[in-house]
C-alpha positions in Angstrom: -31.6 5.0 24.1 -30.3 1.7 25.4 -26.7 1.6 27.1 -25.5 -1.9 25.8 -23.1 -1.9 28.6 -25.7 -1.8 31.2 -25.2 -4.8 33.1 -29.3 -5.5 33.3 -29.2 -5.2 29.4 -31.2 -8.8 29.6 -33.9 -7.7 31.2 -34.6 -4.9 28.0 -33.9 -7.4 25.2 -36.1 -9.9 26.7 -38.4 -9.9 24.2 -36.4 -9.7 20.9 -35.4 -12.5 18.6 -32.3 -10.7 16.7 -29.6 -8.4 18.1 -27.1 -6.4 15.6 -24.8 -5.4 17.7 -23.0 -1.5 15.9 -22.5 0.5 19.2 -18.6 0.3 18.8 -16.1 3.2 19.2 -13.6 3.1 16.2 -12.8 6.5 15.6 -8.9 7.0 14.8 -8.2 9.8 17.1 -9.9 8.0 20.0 -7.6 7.1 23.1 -6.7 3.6 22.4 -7.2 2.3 26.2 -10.5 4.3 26.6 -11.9 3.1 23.2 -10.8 -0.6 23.7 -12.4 -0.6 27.0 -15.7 0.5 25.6 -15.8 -2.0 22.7 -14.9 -5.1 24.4 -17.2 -4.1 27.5 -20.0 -3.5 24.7 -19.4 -6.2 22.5 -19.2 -8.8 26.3 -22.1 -7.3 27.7 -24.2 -7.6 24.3 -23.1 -11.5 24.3 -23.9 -12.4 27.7 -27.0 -10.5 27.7 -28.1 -12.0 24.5 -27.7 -15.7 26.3 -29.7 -14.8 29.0 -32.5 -13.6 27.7 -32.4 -16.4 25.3 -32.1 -13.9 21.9 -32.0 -16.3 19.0 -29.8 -14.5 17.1 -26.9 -12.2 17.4 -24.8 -10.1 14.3 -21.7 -8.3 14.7 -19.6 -6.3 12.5 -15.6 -6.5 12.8 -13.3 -6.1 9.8 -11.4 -7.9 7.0 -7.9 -6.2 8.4 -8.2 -9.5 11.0 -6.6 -11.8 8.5 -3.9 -9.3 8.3 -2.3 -7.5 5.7 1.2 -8.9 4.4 2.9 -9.0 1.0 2.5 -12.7 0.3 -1.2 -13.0 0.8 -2.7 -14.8 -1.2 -5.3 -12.5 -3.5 -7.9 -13.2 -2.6 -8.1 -14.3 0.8 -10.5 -17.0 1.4 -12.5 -16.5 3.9 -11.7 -19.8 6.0 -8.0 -18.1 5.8 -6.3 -17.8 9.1 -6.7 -14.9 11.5 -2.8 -13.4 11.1 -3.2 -9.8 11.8 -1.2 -8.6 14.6 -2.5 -7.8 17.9 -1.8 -3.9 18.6 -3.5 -1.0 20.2 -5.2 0.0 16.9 -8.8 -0.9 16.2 -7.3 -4.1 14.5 -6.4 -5.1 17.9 -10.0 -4.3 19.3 -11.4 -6.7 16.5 -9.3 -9.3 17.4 -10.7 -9.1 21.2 -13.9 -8.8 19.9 -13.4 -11.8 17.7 -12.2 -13.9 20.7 -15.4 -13.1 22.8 -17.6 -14.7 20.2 -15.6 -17.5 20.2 -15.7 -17.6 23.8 -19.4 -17.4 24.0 -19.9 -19.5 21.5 -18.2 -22.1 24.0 -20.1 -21.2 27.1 -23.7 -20.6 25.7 -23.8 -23.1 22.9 -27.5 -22.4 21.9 -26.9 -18.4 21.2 -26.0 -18.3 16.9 -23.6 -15.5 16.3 -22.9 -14.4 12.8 -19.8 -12.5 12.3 -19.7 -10.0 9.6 -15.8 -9.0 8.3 -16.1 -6.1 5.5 -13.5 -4.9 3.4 -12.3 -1.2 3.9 -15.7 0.7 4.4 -16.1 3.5 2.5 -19.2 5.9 2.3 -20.5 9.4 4.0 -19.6 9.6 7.7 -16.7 6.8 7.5 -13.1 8.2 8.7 -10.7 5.5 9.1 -7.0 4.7 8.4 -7.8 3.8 4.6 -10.1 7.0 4.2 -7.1 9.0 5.6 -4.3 7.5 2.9 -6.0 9.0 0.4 -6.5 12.5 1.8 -2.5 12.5 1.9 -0.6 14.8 -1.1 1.0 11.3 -2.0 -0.1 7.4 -2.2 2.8 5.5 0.3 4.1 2.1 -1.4 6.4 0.3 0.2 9.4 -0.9 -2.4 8.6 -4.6 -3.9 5.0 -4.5 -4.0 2.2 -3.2 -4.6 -1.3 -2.7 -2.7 -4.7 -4.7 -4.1 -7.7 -2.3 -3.4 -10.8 -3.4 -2.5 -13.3 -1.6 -0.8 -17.3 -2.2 1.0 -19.6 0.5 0.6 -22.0 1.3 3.7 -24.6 0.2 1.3 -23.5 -2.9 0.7 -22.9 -3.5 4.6 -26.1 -3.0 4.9 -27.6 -5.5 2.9 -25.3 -7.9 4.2 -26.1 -6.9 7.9 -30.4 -7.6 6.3 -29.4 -11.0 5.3 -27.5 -12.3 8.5 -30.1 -10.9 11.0 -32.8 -12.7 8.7 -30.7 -16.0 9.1 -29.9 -16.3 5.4 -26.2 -16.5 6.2 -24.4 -17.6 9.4 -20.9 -18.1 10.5 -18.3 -15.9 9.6 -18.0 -14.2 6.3 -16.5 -11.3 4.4 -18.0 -8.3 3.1 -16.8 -6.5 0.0 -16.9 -5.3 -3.8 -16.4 -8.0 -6.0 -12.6 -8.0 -7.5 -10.0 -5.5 -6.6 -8.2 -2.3 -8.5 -4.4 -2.5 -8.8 -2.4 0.6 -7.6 -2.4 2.4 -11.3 -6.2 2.2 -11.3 -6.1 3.9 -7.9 -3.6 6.6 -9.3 -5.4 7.0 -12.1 -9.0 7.8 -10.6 -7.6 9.7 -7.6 -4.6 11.7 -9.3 -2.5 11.7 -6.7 0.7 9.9 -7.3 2.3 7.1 -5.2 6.0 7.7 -3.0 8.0 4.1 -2.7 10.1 4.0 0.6 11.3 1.0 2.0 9.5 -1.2 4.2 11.8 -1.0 7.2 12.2 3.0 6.7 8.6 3.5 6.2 7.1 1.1 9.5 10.0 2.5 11.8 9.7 5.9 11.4 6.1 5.6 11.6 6.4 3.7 15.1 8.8 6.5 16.6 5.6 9.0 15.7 3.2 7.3 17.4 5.4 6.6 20.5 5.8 10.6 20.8 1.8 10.9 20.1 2.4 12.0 17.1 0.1 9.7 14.8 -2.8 8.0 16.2 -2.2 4.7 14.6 0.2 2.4 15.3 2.5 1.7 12.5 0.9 -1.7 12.2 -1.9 0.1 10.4 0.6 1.0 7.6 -0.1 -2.4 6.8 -3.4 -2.2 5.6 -2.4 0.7 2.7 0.9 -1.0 1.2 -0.1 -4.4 1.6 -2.7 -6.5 0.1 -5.9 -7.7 2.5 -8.3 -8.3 0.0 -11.3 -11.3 0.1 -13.4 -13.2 -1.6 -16.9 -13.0 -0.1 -17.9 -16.6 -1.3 -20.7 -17.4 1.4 -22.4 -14.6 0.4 -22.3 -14.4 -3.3 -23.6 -18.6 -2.8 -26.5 -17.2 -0.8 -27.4 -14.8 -4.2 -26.2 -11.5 -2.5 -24.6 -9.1 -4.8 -22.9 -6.1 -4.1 -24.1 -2.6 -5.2 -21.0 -0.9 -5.8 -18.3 -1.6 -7.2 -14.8 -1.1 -6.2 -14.2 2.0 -8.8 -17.7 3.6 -7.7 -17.3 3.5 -4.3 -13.5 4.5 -4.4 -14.5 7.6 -6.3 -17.4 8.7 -3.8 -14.1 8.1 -1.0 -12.6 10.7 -3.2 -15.5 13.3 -3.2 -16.2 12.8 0.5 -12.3 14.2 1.4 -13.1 17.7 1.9 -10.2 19.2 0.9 -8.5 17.7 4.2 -5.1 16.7 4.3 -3.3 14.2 6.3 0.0 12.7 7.0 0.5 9.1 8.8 -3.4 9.1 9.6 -2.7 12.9 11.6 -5.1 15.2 10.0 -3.5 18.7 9.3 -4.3 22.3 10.6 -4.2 24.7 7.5 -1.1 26.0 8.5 0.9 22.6 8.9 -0.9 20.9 5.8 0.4 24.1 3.9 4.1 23.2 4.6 3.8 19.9 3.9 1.9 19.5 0.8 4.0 22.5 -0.5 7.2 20.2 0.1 5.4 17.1 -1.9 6.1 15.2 1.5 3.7 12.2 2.8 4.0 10.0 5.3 8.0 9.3 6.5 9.4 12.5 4.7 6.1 14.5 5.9 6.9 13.4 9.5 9.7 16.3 9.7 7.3 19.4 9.4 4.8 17.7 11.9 7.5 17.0 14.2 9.1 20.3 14.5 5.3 22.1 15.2 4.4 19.8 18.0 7.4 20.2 19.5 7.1 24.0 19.0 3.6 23.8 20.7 5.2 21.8 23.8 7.4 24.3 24.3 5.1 27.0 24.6 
């Protein structure tokens, strides 16, 4: 097991040709300092290293959520489109930083060929994220005046992507992602868990409050990502004949099996106890804030 923050990481990938780099920290309940740290120390010492040693190729996974998520984005998002997300202390932020260091290196070791891979929301066993989380929730948040595009990137799919950019069939920076999108009622429909409208300025400064207090792990900047659309066209590699496994319906409704029974409010996963009280008061999100609030206040106290 390699360390790909050793510093003498060049002198153990001195005889390799390609790199894909994975060994990130994105886990939601990770401390955000701690976790950005490690990634952008990983993702630095992987790029210098790689220079060094004179790897010829380097792939690294970030996300789609860089382009941002807002209500007038165009769907879809080409994948040329500018980089508009909003630097934060969420794993958004750490792909921004990661984003940068490419470019960076790209700069100062102009012979090293990075490919940067941006997927849509991942999906598939083992993958807990902010998106995974909405839909463990007793209701769907919308935000009042529009309505969320869902499009999703199986692990599978990442895969194959991650087969053809190491091999050098694609290069640059593309997107990753089921082909189309499903509109909110289709996401209803399939899941059967129905939506709660709030308004935007309720919904993102309420959710800001919680995670000041350390209540939610997310910023409210992640909110983003489930009211608003981010979706993309993956055009450079549909032109090099890839073709996505699953589609956006399949591998929504293996999201839906892989839940567990678990249920969450604002991306906090619930004790039995709390998700009880909440669920039984059809709250989600802002209105499911009060319950949480109240027991971790209760536990300070004790």
């Amino acid at each position: 097991m390699i360390d790909v923050r050793d510093p003498l990481l060049a002198n153990r990938i001195s005889d390799i040709d390609v790199l894909v780099h994975l060994a990130g920290d994105y886990a939601v309940d990770s401390d955000p300092g701690e976790r950005r740290a490690y990634n952008l120390r990983a993702a630095q010492t992987v790029l210098t290293a790689c220079a060094a040693a004179r790897v010829r190729r380097v792939v690294l996974v970030t996300s789609a959520m860089v382009y941002g998520a807002a209500p007038d984005n165009e769907v879809p998002l080409a994948e040329d489109a500018p980089v508009a997300a909003e630097p934060d202390t969420g794993v958004v932020g750490d792909f921004l930083e990661i984003e940068s260091l490419v470019r960076r290196s790209l700069r100062s070791h102009p012979g090293l060929e990075v490919t940067v891979l941006r997927p849509a929301a991942v999906v598939g066993p083992g993958v807990d994220t902010v998106i995974t989380r909405h839909f463990e929730s007793p209701r769907l948040l919308t935000v009042k005046g529009c309505s969320p595009h869902w499009q999703f990137c199986h692990i599978d799919d990442l895969l194959s992507a991650l087969e053809l950019a190491a091999r050098g069939a694609v290069t640059g920076v593309l997107a990753v992602g089921s082909d189309g999108w499903m509109e909110q009622e289709t996401v209803e429909g399939l899941s059967g868990i129905r939506s709660l409208e709030l308004p935007a300025g309720l919904t993102f400064g309420t959710a800001q409050r919680l995670h000041r207090l350390g209540i939610t792990p997310a910023p409210a900047t992640d909110l983003h990502y489930v009211v608003y659309p981010w979706v993309v066209d993956c055009a450079t590699l549909r032109e090099a004949g890839w073709k996505p496994a699953w589609t956006n319906e399949a591998a929504f409704e293996q999201l839906l099996e892989l839940r567990e029974n678990r249920t969450t409010v604002v991306g906090r996963r619930l004790p039995v106890k709390e998700a009880t009280l909440t669920a039984a008061g059809a709250t989600v999100a802002v209105i499911g804030t009060a319950a949480i609030v109240r027991q971790v206040r209760k536990k300070r106290r004790q």
